[in-house]
C-alpha positions in Angstrom: -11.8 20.2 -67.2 -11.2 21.6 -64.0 -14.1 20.8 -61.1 -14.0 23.6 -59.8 -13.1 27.4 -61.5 -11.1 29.1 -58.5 -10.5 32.3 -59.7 -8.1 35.4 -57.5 -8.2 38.5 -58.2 -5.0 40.4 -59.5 -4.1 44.1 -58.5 -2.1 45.2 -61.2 -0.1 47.6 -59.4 3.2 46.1 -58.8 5.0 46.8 -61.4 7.5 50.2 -62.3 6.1 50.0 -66.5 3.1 52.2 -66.1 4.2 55.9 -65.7 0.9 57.7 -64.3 1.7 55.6 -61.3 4.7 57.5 -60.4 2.1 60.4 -59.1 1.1 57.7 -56.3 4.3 55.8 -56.0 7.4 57.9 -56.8 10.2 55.6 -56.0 8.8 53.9 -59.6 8.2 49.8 -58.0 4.7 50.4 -57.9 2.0 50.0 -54.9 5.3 47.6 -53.8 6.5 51.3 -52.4 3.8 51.2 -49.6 4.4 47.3 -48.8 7.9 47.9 -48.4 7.7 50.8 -45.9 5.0 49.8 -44.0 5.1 50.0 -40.1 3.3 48.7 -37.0 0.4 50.9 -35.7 -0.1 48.9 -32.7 1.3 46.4 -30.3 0.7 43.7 -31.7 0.0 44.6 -35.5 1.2 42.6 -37.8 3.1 44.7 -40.1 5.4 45.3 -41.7 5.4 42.1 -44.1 7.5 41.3 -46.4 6.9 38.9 -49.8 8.9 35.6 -49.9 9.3 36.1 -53.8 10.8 39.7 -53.3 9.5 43.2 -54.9 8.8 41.6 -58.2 7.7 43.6 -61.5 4.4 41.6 -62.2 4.6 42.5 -65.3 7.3 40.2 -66.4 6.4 37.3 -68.3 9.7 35.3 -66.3 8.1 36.3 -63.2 4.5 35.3 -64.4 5.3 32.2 -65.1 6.7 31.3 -61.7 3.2 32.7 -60.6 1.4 30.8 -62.6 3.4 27.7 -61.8 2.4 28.6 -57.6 -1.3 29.0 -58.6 -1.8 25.9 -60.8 -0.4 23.8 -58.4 -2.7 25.1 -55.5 -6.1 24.9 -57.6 -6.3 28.2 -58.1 -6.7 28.6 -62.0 -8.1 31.5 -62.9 -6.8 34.8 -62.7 -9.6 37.7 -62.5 -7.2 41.2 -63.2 -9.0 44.8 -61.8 -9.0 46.5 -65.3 -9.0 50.3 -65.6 -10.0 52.9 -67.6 -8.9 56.8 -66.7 -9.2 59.5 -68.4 -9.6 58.4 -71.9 -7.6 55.2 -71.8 -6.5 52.0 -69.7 -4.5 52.2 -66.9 -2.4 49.4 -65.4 -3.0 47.0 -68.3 0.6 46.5 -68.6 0.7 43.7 -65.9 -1.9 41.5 -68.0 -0.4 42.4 -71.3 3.2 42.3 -70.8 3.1 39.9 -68.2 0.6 37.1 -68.2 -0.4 37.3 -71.7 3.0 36.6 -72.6 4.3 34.1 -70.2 5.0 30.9 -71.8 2.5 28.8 -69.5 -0.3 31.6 -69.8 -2.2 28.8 -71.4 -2.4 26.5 -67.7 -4.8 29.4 -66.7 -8.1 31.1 -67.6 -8.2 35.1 -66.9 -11.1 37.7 -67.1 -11.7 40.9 -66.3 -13.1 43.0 -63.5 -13.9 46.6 -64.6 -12.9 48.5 -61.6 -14.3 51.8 -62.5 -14.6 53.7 -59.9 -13.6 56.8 -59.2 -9.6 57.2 -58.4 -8.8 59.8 -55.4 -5.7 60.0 -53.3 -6.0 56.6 -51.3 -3.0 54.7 -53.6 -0.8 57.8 -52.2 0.0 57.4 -48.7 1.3 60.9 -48.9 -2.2 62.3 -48.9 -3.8 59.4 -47.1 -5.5 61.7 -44.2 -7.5 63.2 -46.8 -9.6 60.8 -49.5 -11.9 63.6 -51.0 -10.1 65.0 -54.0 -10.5 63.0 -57.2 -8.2 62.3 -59.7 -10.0 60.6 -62.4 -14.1 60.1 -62.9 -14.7 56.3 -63.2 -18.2 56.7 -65.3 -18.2 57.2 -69.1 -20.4 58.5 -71.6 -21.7 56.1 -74.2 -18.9 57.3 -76.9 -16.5 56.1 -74.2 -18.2 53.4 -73.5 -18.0 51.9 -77.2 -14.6 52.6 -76.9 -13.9 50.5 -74.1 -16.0 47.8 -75.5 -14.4 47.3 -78.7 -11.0 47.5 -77.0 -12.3 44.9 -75.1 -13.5 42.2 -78.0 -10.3 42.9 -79.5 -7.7 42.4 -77.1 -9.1 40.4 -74.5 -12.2 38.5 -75.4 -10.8 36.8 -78.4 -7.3 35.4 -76.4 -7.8 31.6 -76.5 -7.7 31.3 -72.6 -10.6 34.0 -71.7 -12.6 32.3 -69.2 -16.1 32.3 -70.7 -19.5 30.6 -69.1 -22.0 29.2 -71.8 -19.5 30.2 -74.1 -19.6 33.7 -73.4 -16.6 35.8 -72.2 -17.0 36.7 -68.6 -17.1 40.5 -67.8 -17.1 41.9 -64.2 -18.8 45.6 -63.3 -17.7 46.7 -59.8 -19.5 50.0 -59.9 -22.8 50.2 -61.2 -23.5 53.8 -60.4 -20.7 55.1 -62.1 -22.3 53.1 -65.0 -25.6 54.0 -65.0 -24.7 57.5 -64.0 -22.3 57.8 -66.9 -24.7 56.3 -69.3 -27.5 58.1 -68.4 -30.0 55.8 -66.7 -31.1 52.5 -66.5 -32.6 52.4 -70.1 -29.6 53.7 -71.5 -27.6 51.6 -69.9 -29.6 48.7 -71.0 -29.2 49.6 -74.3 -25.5 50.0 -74.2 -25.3 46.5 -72.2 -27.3 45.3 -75.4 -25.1 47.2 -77.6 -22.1 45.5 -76.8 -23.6 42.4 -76.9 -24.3 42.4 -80.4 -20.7 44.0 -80.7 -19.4 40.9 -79.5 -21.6 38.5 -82.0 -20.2 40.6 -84.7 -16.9 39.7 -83.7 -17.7 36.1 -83.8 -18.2 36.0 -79.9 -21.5 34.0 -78.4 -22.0 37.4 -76.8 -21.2 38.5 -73.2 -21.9 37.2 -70.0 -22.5 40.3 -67.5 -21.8 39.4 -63.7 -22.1 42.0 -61.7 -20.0 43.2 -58.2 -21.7 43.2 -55.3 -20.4 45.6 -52.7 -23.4 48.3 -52.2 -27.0 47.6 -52.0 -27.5 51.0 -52.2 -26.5 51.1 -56.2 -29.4 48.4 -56.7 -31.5 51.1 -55.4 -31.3 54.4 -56.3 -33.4 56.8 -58.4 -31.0 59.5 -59.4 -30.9 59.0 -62.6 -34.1 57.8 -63.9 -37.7 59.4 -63.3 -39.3 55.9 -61.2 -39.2 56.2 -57.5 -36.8 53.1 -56.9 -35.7 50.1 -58.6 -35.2 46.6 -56.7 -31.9 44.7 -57.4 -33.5 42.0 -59.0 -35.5 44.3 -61.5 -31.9 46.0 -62.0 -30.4 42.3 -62.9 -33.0 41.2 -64.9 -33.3 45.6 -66.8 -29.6 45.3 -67.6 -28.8 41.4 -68.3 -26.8 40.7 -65.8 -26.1 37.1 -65.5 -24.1 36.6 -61.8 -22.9 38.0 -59.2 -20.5 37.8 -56.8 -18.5 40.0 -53.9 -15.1 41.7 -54.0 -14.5 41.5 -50.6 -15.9 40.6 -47.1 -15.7 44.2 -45.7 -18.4 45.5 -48.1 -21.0 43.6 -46.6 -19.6 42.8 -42.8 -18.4 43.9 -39.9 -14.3 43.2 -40.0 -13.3 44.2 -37.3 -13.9 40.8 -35.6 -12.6 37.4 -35.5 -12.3 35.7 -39.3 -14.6 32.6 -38.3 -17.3 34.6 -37.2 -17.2 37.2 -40.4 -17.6 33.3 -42.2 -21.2 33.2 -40.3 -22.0 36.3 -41.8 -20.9 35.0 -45.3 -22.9 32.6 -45.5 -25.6 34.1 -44.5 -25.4 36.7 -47.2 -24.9 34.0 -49.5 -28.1 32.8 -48.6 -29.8 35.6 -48.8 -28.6 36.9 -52.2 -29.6 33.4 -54.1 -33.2 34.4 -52.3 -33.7 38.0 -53.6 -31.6 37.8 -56.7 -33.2 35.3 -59.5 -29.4 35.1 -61.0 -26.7 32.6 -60.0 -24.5 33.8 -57.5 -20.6 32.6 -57.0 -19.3 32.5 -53.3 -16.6 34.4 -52.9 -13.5 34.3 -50.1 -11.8 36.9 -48.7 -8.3 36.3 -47.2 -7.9 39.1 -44.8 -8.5 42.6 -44.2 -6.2 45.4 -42.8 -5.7 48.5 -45.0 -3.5 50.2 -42.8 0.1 49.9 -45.2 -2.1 52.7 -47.5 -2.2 55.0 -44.5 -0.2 56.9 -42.2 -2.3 57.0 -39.0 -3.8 53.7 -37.6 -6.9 52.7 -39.5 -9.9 51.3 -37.6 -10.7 47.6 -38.9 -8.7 44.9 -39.1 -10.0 41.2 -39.2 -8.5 38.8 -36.6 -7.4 35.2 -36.5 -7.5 34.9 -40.0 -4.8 32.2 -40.2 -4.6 29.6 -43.2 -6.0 27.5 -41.1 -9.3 29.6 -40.3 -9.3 30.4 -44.5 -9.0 27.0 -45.5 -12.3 26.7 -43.8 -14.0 29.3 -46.1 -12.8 27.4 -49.2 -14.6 24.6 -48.2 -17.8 26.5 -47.5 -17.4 27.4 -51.1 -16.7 24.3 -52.4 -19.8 23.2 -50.6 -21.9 25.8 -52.3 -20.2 25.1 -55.5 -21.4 20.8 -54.9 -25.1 22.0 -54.0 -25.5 24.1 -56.9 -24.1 22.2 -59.8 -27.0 24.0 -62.4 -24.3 26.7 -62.2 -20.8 27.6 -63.6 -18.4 26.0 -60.3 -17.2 29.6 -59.9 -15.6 30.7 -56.7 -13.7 34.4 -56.8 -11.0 34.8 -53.9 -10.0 38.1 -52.6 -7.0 38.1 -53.5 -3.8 37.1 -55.8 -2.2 40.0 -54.5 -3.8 42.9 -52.7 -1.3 43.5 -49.8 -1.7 46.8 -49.2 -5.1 45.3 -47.7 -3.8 42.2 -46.2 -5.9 40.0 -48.4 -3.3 38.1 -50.4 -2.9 34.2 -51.6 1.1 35.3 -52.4 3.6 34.0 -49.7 4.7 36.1 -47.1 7.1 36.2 -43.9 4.2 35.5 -41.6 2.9 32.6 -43.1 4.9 31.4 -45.3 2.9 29.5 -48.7 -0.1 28.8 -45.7 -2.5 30.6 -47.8 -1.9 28.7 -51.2 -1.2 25.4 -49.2 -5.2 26.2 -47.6 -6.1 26.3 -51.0 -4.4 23.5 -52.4 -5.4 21.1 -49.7 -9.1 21.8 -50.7 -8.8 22.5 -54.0 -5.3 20.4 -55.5 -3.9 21.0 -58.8 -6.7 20.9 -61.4 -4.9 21.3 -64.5 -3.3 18.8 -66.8 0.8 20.1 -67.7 1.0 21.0 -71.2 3.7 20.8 -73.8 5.0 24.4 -74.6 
């Protein structure tokens, strides 16, 4: 058993095998079209980059399996992949299911999902990057949907022997909950469809599902569109929709970035501290690697975090793995922005600037937690 659960997330978005990507990405490699023809904005930018493993098709198990190979032997052992669901089916799955799923070492790592349903505009095309207002594809769903996705769910996912489940229940991420509760109709309907898939999952032989919910927006925690009451506080939402944890996608929803990385780290921690007070659920620290979105966009984007070296990052894993020590009534659960998000500088993968800094920051902290097994 590993001592500590560090789990990256995984964009799914380099890769030519999904075809509705070709409408953002033409030259058919995937989000790897922006990396590759990135440019400086400023003196002094850091871009262009380039990955030391090359343009890879994530979703080859032969490439998957070198990944896992990097991640195991850095600590990080858990892979958390953004899961999608656009206009009346997935979208992007073909990274977890053609390449993780079937890499021959799959089994040296745990994976869940993070339902990442948002709405999807313009920003993956950098073609229309100066505008961000058009939509492509709604990210709520009505409850019919919604049972759809869930029994997609128990089926191909929650039943794979290396699901990372806490208390024995399959972990499952929701980044957006007002495109939820929107799309479900309220708070009480939402409950119920929470509970409804629940009991979806016993059926299915399952201990049921354990709800942790994305933090990025106070605001969704407090809102009274949809339901007659005045207001709703977070922790009433939490406790209303049985939500068991929580933890953050990224550092920029919550801080200031455009500052130096240790002292974003103050302001971590703080909101660390003050989620465990308001929230009666466990919350799981989370690390961000970086932050500069400007590779998605053709003008200079205000924003980008400074001095965040390996050095300065290998400093937030240890703040987690403090929090993780101090709270051992918890699951030792730390998320990590991210595997692979380049196109928003935030990436454990090695580059041209760094080299393997980012994974050696996390295995100097972390070191290999899992046991080789016989294939």
């Amino acid at each position: 058993m590993a001592k500590y659960d560090v789990a990256a997330y995984v964009w799914p978005a380099y890769t030519p095998d999904e075809p509705r990507t070709r409408m953002f990405w033409p030259e058919g490699m995937g989000e790897w079209q922006s990396v590759k023809n990135s440019v400086r904005k400023y003196e002094g930018h850091s871009w262009p980059r380039k990955p030391l493993w090359g343009y890879v098709n994530e979703a080859d198990p032969y490439v998957m399996e070198m990944e896992i190979e990097a991640a195991v032997d850095h600590g990080i052992n858990t892979f958390i992949y953004d899961w999608y669901w656009y206009d009346g089916r997935p979208f992007l799955e073909n990274c977890l299911n053609d390449g993780f799923l079937k890499a021959k070492n799959r089994n040296k790592m745990k994976f869940f999902l993070m339902w990442a349903n948002h709405d999807a505009n313009s920003l993956w095309d950098i073609r229309l990057s100066r505008g961000q207002d058009n939509v492509i594809w709604r990210g709520a769903v009505d409850r019919a949907e919604f049972e759809r996705i869930c029994r997609r769910l128990i089926g191909t996912y929650f039943k794979q022997p290396n699901y990372y489940c806490i208390d024995g229940k399959p972990v499952f991420m929701i980044y957006d909950l007002t495109n939820l509760v929107t799309g479900l109709g309220g708070y009480d309907k939402t409950a119920q469809a929470l509970g409804w898939f629940e009991e979806e999952a016993r059926r299915a032989g399952l201990a049921g599902v354990y709800y942790m919910l994305t933090m990025w927006s106070e605001k969704a925690m407090n809102y009274s569109g949809v339901d007659s009451h005045s207001q709703t506080t977070g922790m009433e939402v939490c406790r209303k929709l049985g939500f068991k944890g929580m933890t953050h996608y990224q550092f920029v929803h919550f801080a200031e970035i455009d500052r130096d990385y240790e002292a974003i780290l103050k302001d971590a921690e703080a909101e660390w501290k003050r989620i465990e007070a308001n929230y009666q659920i466990p919350y799981y620290p989370h690390v961000s690697v970086g932050w500069d979105n400007n590779p998605r966009f053709l003008d200079f984007r205000p924003g980008v975090m400074k001095n965040n070296t390996p050095e300065a990052v290998e400093k937030a894993f240890r703040m987690a793995k403090a929090y993780v020590d101090s709270h051992p009534e918890q699951a030792p659960l730390i998320t990590v922005n991210s595997w692979n998000e380049w196109t928003e500088t935030s990436y454990l993968e090695p580059d041209d600037l760094y080299g393997y800094g980012y994974l050696e920051a996390a295995g100097r902290v972390f070191g290999p937690q899992t046991e080789k097994k016989e294939e």
